[in-house]
NUVOZA-908138 format. One record per residue (C-alpha): residue number from 1; residue in three letters; chain; x, y, z. Coordinates in steps of 0.001 Angstrom, whole numbers. Layout:
residues N
k  r  c  X  Y  Z
NUM  Ala  A  X  Y  Z
...
This chain:
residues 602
k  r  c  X  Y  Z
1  Unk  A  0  0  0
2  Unk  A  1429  3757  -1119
3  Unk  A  2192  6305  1651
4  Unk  A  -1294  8170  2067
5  Unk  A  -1992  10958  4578
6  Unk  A  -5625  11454  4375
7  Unk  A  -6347  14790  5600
8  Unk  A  -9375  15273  7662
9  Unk  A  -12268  17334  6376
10  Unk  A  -12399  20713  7288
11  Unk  A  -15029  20333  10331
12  Unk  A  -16423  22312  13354
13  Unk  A  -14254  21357  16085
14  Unk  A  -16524  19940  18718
15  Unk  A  -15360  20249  22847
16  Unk  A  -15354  16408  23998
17  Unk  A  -18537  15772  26206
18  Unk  A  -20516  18916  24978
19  Unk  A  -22766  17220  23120
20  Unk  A  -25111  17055  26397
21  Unk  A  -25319  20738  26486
22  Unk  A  -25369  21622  22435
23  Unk  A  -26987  19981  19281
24  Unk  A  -24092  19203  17168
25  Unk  A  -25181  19405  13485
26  Unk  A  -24541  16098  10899
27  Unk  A  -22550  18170  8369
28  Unk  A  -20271  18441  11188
29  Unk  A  -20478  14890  12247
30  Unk  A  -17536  12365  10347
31  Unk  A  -19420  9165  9662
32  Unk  A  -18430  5990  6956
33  Unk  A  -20459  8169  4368
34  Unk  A  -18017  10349  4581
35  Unk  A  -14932  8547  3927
36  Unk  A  -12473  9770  1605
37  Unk  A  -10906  7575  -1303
38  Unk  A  -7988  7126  352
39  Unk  A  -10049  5479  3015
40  Unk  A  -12239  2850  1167
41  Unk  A  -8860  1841  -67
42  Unk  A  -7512  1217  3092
43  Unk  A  -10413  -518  4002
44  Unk  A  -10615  -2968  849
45  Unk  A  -6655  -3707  1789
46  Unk  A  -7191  -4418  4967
47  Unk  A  -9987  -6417  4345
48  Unk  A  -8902  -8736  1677
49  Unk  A  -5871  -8676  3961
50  Unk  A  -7689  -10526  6350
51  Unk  A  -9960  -12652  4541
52  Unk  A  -7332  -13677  2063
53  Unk  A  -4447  -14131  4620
54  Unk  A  -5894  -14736  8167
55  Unk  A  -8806  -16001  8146
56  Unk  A  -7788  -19422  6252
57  Unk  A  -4705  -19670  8975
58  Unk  A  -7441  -20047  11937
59  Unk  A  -6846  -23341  12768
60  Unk  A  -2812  -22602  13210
61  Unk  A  -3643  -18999  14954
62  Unk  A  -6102  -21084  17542
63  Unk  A  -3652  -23273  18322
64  Unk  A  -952  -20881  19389
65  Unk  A  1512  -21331  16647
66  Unk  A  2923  -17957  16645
67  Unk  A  4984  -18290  14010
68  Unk  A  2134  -17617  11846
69  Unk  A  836  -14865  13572
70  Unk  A  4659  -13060  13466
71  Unk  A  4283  -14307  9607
72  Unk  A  1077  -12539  9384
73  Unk  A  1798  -9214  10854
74  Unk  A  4913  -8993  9303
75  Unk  A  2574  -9293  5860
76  Unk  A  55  -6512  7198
77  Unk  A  3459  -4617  7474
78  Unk  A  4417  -4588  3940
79  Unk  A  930  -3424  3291
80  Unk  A  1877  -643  5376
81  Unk  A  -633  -1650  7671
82  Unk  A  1282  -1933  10939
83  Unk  A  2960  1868  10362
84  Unk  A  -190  4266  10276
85  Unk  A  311  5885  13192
86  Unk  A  3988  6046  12864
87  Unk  A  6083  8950  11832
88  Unk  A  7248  9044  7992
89  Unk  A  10956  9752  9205
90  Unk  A  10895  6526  11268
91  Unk  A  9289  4045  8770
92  Unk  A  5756  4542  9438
93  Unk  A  2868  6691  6527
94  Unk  A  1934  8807  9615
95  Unk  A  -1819  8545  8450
96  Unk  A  -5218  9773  10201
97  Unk  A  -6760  7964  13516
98  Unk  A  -9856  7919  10929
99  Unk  A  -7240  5384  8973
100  Unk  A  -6092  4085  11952
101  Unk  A  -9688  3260  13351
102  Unk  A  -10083  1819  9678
103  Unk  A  -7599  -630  9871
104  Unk  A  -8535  -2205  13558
105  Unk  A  -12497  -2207  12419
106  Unk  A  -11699  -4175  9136
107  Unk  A  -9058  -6242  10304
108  Unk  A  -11361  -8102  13157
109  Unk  A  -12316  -11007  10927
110  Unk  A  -10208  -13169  13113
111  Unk  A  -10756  -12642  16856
112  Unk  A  -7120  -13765  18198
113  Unk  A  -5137  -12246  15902
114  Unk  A  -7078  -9149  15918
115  Unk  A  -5701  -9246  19769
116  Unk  A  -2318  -9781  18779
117  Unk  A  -2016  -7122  15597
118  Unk  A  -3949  -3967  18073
119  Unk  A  -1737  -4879  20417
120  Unk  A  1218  -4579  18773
121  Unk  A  538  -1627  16664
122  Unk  A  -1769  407  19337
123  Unk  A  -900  135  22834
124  Unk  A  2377  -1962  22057
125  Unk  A  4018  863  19697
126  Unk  A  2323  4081  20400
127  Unk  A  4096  4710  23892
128  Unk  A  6842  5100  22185
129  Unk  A  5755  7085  19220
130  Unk  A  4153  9515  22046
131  Unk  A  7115  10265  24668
132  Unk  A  10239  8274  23254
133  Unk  A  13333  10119  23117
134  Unk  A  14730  10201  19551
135  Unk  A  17313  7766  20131
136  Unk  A  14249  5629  21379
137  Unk  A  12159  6200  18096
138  Unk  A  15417  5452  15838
139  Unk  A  16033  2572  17411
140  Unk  A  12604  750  17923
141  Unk  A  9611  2499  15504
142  Unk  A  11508  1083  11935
143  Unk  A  11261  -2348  13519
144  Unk  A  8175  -2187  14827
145  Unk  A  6995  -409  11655
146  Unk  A  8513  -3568  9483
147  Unk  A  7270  -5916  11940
148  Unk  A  10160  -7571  12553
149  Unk  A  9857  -6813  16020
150  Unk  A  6609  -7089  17861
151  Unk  A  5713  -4733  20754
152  Unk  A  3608  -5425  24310
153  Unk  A  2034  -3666  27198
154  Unk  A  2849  -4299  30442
155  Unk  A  511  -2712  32906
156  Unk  A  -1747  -5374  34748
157  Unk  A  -915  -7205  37646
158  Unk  A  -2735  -9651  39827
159  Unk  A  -3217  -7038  42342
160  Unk  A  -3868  -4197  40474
161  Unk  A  -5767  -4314  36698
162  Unk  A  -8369  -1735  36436
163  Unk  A  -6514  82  39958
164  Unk  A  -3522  585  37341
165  Unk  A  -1650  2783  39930
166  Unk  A  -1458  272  42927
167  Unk  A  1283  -1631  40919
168  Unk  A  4077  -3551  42885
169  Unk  A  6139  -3717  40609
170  Unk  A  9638  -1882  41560
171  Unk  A  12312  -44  39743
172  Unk  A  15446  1582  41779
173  Unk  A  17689  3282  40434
174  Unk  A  21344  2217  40666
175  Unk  A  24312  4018  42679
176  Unk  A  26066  5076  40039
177  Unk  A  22775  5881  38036
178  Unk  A  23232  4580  35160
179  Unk  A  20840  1529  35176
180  Unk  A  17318  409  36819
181  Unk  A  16907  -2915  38540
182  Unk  A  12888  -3837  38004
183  Unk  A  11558  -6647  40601
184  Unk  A  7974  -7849  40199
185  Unk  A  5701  -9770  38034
186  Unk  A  2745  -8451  35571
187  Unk  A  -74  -10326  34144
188  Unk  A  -2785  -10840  31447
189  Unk  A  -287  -9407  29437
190  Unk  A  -1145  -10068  25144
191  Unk  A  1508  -10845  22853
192  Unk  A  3967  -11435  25938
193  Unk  A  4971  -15375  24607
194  Unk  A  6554  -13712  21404
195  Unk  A  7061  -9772  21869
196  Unk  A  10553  -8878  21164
197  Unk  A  9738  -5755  23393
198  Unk  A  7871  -4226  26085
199  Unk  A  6550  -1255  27573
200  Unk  A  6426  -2198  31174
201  Unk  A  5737  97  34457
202  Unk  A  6534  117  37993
203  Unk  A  7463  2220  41042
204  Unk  A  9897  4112  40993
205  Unk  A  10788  7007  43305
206  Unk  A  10671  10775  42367
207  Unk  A  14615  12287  42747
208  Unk  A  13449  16192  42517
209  Unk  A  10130  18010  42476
210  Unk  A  7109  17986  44109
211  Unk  A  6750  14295  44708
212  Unk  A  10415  13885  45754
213  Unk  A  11270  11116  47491
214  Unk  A  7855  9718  46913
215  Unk  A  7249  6586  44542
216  Unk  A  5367  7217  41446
217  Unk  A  4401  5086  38965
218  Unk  A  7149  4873  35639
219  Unk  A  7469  3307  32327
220  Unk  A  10394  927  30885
221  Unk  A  11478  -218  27957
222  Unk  A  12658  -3802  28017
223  Unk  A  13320  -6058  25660
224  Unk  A  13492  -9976  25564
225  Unk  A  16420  -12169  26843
226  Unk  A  17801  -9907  29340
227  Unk  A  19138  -11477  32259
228  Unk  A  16249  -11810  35327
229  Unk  A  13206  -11001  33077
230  Unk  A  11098  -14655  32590
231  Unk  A  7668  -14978  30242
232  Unk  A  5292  -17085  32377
233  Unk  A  2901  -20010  30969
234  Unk  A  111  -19445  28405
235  Unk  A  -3272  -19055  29541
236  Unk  A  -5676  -21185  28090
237  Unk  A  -8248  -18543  28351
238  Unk  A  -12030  -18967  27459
239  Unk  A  -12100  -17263  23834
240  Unk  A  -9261  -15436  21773
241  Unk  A  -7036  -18700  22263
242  Unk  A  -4773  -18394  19655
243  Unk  A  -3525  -15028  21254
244  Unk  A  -628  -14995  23326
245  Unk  A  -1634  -14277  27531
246  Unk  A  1172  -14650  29615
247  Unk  A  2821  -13254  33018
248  Unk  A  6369  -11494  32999
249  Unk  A  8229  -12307  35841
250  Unk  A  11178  -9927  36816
251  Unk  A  13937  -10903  39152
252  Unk  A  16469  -7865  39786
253  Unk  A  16470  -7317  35734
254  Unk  A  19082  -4126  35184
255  Unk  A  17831  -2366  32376
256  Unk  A  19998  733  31005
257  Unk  A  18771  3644  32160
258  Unk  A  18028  4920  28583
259  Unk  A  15658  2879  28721
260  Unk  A  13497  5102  30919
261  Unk  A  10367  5943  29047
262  Unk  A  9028  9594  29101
263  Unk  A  9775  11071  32916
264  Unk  A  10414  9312  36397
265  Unk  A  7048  9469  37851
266  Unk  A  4717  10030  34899
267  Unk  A  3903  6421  34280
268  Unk  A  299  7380  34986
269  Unk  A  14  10560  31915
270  Unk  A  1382  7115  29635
271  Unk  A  -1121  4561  30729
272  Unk  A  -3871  6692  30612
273  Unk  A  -3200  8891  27181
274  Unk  A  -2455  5151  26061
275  Unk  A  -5837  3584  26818
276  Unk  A  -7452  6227  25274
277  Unk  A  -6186  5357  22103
278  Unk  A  -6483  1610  22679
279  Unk  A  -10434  2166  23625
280  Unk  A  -11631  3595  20446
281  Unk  A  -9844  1080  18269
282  Unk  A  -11168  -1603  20657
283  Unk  A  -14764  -69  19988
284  Unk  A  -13929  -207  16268
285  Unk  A  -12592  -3952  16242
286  Unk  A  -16106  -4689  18131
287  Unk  A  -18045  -2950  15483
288  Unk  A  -16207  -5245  12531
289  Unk  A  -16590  -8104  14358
290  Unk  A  -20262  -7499  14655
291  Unk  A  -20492  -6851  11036
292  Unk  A  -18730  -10096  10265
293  Unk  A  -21360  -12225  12897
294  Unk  A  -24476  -10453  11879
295  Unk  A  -23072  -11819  8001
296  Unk  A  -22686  -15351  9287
297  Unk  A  -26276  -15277  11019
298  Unk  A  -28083  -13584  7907
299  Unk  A  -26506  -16441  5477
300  Unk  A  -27262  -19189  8292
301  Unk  A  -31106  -17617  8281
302  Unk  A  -31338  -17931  4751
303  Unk  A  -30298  -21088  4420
304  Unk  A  -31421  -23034  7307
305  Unk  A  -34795  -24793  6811
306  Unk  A  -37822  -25282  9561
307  Unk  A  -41461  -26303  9429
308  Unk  A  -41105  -26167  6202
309  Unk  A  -40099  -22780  5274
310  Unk  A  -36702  -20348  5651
311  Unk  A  -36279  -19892  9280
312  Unk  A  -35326  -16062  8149
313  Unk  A  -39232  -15936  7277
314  Unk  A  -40090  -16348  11007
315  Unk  A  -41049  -13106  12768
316  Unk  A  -38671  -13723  15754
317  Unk  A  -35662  -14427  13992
318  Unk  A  -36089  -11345  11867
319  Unk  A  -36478  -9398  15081
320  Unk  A  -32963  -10957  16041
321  Unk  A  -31042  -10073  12491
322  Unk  A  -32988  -6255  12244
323  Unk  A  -31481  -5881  16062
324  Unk  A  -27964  -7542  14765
325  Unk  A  -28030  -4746  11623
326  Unk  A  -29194  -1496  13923
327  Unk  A  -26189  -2221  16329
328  Unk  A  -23522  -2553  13187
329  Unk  A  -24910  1010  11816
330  Unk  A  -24924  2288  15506
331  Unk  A  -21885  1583  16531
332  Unk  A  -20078  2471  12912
333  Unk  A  -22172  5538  13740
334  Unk  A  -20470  6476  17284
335  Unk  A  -17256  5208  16318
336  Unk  A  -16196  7243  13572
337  Unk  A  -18068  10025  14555
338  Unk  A  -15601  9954  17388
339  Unk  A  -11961  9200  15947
340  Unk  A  -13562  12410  12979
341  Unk  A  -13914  14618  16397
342  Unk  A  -10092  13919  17167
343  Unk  A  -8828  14118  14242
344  Unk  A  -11259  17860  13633
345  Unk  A  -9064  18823  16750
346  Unk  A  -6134  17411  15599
347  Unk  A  -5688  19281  12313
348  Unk  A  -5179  22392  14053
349  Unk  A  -2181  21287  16125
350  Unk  A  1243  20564  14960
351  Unk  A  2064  16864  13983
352  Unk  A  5249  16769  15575
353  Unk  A  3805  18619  19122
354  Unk  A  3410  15097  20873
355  Unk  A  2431  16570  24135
356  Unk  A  -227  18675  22321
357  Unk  A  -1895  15600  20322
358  Unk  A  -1817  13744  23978
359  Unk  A  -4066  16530  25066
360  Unk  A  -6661  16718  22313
361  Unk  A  -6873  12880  22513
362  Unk  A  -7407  13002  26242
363  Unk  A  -10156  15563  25899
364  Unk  A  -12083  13381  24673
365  Unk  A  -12042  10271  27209
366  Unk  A  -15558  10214  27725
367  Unk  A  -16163  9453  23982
368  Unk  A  -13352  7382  23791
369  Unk  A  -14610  5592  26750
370  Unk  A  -18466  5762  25668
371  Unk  A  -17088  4160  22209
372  Unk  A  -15624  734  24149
373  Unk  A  -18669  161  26398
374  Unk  A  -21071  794  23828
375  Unk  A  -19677  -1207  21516
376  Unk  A  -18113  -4621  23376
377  Unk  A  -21940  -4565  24959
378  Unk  A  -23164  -4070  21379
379  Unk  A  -20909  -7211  20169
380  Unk  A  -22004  -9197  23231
381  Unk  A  -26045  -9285  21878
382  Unk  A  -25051  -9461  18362
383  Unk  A  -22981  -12311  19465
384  Unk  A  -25442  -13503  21396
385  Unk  A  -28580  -13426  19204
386  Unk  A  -26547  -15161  15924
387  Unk  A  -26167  -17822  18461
388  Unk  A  -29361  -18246  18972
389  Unk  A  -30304  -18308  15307
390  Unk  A  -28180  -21201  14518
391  Unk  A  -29462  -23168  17345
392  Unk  A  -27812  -26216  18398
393  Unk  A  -25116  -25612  15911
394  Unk  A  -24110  -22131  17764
395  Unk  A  -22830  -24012  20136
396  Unk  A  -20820  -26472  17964
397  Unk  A  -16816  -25035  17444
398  Unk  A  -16926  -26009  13605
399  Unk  A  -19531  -23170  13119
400  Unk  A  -18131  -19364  13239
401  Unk  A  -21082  -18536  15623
402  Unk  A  -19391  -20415  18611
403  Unk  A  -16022  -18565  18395
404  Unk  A  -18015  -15184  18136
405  Unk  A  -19486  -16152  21313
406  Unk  A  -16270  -16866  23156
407  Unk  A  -13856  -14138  21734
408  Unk  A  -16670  -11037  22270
409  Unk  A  -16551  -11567  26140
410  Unk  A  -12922  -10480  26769
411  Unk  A  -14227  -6662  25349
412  Unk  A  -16354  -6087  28353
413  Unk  A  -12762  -6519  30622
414  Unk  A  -10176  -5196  27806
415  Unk  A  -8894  -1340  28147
416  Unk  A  -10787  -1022  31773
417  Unk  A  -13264  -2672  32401
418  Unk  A  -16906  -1374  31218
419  Unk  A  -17568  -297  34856
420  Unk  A  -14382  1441  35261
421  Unk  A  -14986  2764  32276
422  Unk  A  -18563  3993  33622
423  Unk  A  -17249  5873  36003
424  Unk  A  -14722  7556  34277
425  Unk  A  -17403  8760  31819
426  Unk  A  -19459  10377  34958
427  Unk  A  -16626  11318  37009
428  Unk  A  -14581  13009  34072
429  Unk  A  -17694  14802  33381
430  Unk  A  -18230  16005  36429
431  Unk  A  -14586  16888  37362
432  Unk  A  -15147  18890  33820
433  Unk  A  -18524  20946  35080
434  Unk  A  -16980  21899  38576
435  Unk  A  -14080  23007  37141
436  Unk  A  -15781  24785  34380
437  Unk  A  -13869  23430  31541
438  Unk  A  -17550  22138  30275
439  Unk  A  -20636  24428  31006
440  Unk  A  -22643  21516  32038
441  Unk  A  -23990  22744  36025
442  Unk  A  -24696  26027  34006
443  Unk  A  -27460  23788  31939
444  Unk  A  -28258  21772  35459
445  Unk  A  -29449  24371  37216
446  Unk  A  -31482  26275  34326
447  Unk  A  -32956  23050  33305
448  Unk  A  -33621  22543  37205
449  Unk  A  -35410  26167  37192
450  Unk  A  -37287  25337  34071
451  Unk  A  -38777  22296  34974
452  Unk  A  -39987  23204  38663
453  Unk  A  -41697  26455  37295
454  Unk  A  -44245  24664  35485
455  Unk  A  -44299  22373  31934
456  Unk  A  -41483  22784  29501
457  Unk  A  -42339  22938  25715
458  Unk  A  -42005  21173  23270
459  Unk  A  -39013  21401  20985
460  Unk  A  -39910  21739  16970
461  Unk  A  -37807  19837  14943
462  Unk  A  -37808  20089  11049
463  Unk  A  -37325  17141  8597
464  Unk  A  -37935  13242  8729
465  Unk  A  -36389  12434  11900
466  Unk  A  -38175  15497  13774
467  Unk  A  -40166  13001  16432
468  Unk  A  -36431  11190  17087
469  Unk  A  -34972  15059  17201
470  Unk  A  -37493  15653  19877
471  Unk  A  -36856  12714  21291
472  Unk  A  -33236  13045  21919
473  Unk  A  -33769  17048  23275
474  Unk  A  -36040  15491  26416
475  Unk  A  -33049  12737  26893
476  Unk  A  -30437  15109  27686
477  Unk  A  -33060  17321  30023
478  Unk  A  -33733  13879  31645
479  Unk  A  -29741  13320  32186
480  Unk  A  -29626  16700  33035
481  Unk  A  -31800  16873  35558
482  Unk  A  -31136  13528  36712
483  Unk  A  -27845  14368  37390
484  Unk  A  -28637  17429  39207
485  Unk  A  -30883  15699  41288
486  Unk  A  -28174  13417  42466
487  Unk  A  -25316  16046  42860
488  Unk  A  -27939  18171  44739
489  Unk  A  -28506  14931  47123
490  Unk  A  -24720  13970  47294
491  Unk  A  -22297  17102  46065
492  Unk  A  -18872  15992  45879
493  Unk  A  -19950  12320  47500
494  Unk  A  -21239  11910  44508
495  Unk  A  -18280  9651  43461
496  Unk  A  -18927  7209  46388
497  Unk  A  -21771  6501  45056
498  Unk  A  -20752  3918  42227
499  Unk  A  -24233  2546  41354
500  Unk  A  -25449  6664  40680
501  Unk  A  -22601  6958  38899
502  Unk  A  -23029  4493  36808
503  Unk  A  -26640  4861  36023
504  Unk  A  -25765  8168  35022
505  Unk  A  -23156  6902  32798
506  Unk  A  -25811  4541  31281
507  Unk  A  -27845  7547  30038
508  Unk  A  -24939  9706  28700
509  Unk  A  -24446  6901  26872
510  Unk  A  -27177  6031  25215
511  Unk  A  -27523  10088  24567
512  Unk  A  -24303  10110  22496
513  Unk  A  -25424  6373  20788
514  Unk  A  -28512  7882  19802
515  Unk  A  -27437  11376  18637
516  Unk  A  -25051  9538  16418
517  Unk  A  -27699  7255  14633
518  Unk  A  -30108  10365  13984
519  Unk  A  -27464  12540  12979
520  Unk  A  -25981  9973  10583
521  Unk  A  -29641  8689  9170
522  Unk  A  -30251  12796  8679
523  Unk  A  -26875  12980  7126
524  Unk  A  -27616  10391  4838
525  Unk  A  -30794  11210  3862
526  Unk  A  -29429  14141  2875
527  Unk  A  -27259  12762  -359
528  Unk  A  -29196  9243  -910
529  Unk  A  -32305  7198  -305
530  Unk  A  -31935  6913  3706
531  Unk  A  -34700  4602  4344
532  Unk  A  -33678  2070  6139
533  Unk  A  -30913  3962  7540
534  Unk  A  -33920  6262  9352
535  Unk  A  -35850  3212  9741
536  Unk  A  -32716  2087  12148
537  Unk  A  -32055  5578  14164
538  Unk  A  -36096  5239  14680
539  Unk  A  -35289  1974  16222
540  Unk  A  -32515  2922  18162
541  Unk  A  -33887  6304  19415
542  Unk  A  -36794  3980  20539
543  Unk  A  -34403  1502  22464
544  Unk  A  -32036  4568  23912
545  Unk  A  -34766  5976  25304
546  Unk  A  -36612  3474  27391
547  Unk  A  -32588  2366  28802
548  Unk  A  -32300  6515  29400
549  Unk  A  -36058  6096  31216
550  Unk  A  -35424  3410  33525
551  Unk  A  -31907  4554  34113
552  Unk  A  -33098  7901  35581
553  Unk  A  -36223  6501  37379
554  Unk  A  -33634  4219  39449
555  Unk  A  -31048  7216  39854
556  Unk  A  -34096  9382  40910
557  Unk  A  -35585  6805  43525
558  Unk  A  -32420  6525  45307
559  Unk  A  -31644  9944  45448
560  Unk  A  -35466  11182  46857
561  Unk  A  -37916  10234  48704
562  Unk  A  -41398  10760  49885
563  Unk  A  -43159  14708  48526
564  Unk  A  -39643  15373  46735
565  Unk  A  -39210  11903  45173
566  Unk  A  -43180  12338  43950
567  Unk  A  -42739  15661  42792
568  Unk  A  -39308  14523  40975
569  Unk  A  -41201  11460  39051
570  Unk  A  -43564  13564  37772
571  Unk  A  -41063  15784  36093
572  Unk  A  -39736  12710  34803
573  Unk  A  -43328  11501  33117
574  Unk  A  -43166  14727  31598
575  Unk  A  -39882  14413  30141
576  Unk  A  -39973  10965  29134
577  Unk  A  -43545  11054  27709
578  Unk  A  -43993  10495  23947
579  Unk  A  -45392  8161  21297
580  Unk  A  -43652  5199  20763
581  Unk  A  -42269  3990  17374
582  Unk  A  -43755  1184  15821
583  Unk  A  -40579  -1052  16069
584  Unk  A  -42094  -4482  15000
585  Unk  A  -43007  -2958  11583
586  Unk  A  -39492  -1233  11406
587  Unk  A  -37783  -3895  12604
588  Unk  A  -38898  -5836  9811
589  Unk  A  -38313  -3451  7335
590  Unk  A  -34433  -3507  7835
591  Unk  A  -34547  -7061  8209
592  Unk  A  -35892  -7397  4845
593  Unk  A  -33217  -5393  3253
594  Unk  A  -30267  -7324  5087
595  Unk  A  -31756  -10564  3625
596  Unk  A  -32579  -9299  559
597  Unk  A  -28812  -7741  302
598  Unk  A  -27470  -11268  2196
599  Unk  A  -25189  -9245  4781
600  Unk  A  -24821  -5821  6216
601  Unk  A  -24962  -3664  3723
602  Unk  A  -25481  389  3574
């Protein structure tokens, strides 16, 4: 594949989280619609990549012969496939995170190797692209670029996998300083049985500053062989088998102390910028395996025969594939309308300004983290419901539905947990409002004055999706006024409160999931028959806002009680109240076109 550098489309540049206080229009939206040539290119390469290449290679992958995986990525390399987000002047095309997003959505035709290729080229390989030292990048990006090195992340340990910063891992610094000794052992870590490197952190303690003499977490560089570093045992783990799990065992290993990576004590700004990255491209691996499953159960449908007729023809199962098809466009909806909001921001910063691109990315952790839950849980009931359409044979391992089933359920654990990941979506919010960074308690309290002087009206919408429009203006006043009820009840206690938290979380959720399916449906409709792409934002709005409903009703009953809680669930009625879709008969309207198409298909 040529060097490309797809430059993003000159866009509004949205703040991360505001779309609960604004109504961001499509044209500024980046959805699949709106990819550029370059891009379908890089999606057809990738694909064919892995239908052509991987997919035929299963049977070695699941069985952990990692030769073939090394053989593989080292292919995807010399389709440039491993080097997008590398620099040009150390091997890589230095391409978009549209591209990049690209590559891990089409390249999840094969659950384990999927693992092993994001690991490698995401959280393995862009530490060091981020805060390497250029002796660093010289001397490890080319290789990982080529793939004849392969890169891991070493953060986990048994103590300490979502609490990231409780590590026990150690790293002292030698007399004459010129060398660390690390002492400790990390697990669940991917790629670890063949990774020529790895990014590995530990305590360490701070020299100078304000944390002097204190220990702070710190990244490493190490690479394989060296004297008192040990790979533990394979996992046999419950679904992506063929990947590589092991532990890394370190007994005093002295590593040069070039080999520091970024600053002593900023382990933490690494991890954290890291996930960031590795959570939308998880989110986009989730939404091409989808796609893939929701194929496999549409063909199954067709084919498989019952009382008679198609079991596709039965009501129930078409229920199951329209639900399959709304979460594919959904969550390519969310997804790229995401990574397009980064790389908006990003084209106003300069390339080479590491420190600045950390800080656009980071702005928008609670998309990156909506993006991950939203779409493993997505995967999980398309997995799920093909399942269920094959039958017995879902759970046989010779069908593709079975492997689906097993490989989907790491997601929900991968990149933080989903509740971890809940939290961070309320919390960063919140830390966001009170510091006014994001003019969200500005909307709390005049949505709180609005609704207790008396009925709000309605919004008027213009167009086909107006009713959804509407729909999606009395979700955020629900969120916002559900979350004002609970910071009113707990102020800055509020973050003890994990099952509030995470309720909340559910609704700004499904706020962002179903802003992105009406704006894309509108957005579509706009250049091209949209029909069954509005016929799935109907659906979704539908299914958003009865989660967004129940969500706040729970919030709201925990928060109030007696004349106040009455008084607060009547507001709610209010904001909640409105005529519900007809989702059977849309339901079967997009499950109609999938069969008629035989696979996802926009």
């Amino acid at each position: 594949m040529a060097t490309l550098a797809a430059a993003p489309a000159n866009r509004k540049v949205l703040q991360g989280g505001s779309f609960l206080i604004s109504d961001p229009a499509a044209k500024d939206c980046f959805f699949p619609e709106d990819f550029t040539e370059e891009h379908r290119q890089i999606a057809q390469t990738t694909t064919e990549f892995a239908m052509n290449e991987v997919v035929p290679m299963s049977d070695a992958i699941e069985s952990k012969d990692f030769a073939v995986t090394r053989r593989l990525i080292k292919v995807a390399s010399e389709l440039g496939l491993t080097s997008v987000d590398i620099p040009e002047e150390y091997g890589g095309l230095e391409m978009d995170k549209v591209t990049s997003a690209i590559v891990a959505d089409n390249i999840a035709r094969q659950g384990s190797f999927s693992v092993a290729f994001s690991a490698h080229v995401g959280i393995g390989t862009l530490p060091i692209v981020w805060y390497g030292t250029e002796e660093q990048k010289k001397k490890y990006l080319p290789r990982l670029a080529s793939g004849e090195w392969i890169a891991a992340y070493a953060l986990s340990e048994s103590t300490s996998g979502s609490d990231a910063l409780n590590a026990r891992t150690r790293a002292v610094l030698s007399e004459d300083g010129q060398s660390y000794t690390l002492n400790g052992e990390k697990m669940w870590i991917s790629n670890a049985g063949f990774a020529d490197l790895f990014t590995v952190f530990a305590k360490c303690e701070v020299k100078e500053g304000k944390d002097a003499g204190k220990e702070r977490l710190t990244a490493f560089l190490v690479e394989k062989g060296g004297a008192g570093f040990t790979v533990g045992k394979e996992e046999h783990k419950l679904g992506i088998r063929g990947s590589s799990t092991c532990s890394l065992i370190f007994t005093d290993c002295r590593i040069p102390v070039s080999n520091l990576l970024g600053e002593v004590g900023k382990g933490h700004h690494i991890a954290f910028n890291i996930l960031n990255v590795g959570r939308y491209k998880l989110g986009n691996a989730a939404v091409g395996a989808a796609r893939m499953t929701t194929g496999h159960g549409i063909r199954y449908a067709k084919d498989r025969q019952a009382f008679g007729k198609s079991i596709s023809e039965f009501g129930l199962v078409q229920e199951m594939l329209a639900d399959c098809a709304v979460g594919v466009f959904v969550g390519e909806a969310l997804s790229y309308r995401t990574v397009g909001m980064i790389d908006a921001a990003l084209a106003e910063v300069d390339k080479h300004d590491t420190a600045a691109i950390q800080k656009v990315i980071e702005s928008y952790a609670v998309e990156c983290s909506i993006v991950k839950v939203w779409d493993s849980e997505m995967l999980d009931r398309v997995v799920d419901d093909v399942v269920q359409i094959y039958g017995g044979y879902g759970y046989v391992e010779e069908y593709p539905a079975e492997r689906a089933y097993r490989d989907s359920r790491i997601n929900l654990i991968f990149e933080g947990t989903n509740e971890i990941n809940r939290l961070i979506i309320t919390g960063w919010l919140m830390k966001s409002a009170m510091s006014g960074k994001l003019a969200l308690m500005p909307a709390i309290q005049r949505l709180m004055e609005e609704v207790m002087a008396g009925p709000l009206e309605r919004e008027d919408h213009e167009g086909p999706l107006a009713e959804e429009h509407a729909l999606l203006a009395n979700a955020k006043k629900l969120m916002l006024f559900t979350a004002g009820a609970a910071t009113q009840r707990y102020m800055q206690q509020l973050v003890d409160q994990q099952e509030v938290m995470g309720a909340i979380a559910d609704m700004i959720i499904e706020i962002y999931a179903m802003e992105s399916a009406i704006l894309r449906a509108e957005k579509m409709s706009a250049r091209q028959n949209a029909e069954i792409p509005m016929a799935m934002a109907r659906i979704y709005a539908e299914t958003a806002m009865e989660k967004i409903e129940l969500a706040s009703r729970r919030t709201l009953a925990t928060v109030a009680e007696g004349d106040t809680l009455r008084t607060q669930l009547t507001i709610h009625r209010r904001l909640a109240k409105h005529d519900p879709a007809d989702t059977i008969s849309l339901r079967r309207q997009v499950a109609q076109h999938v069969l008629r198409t035989g696979r996802y298909a926009l």
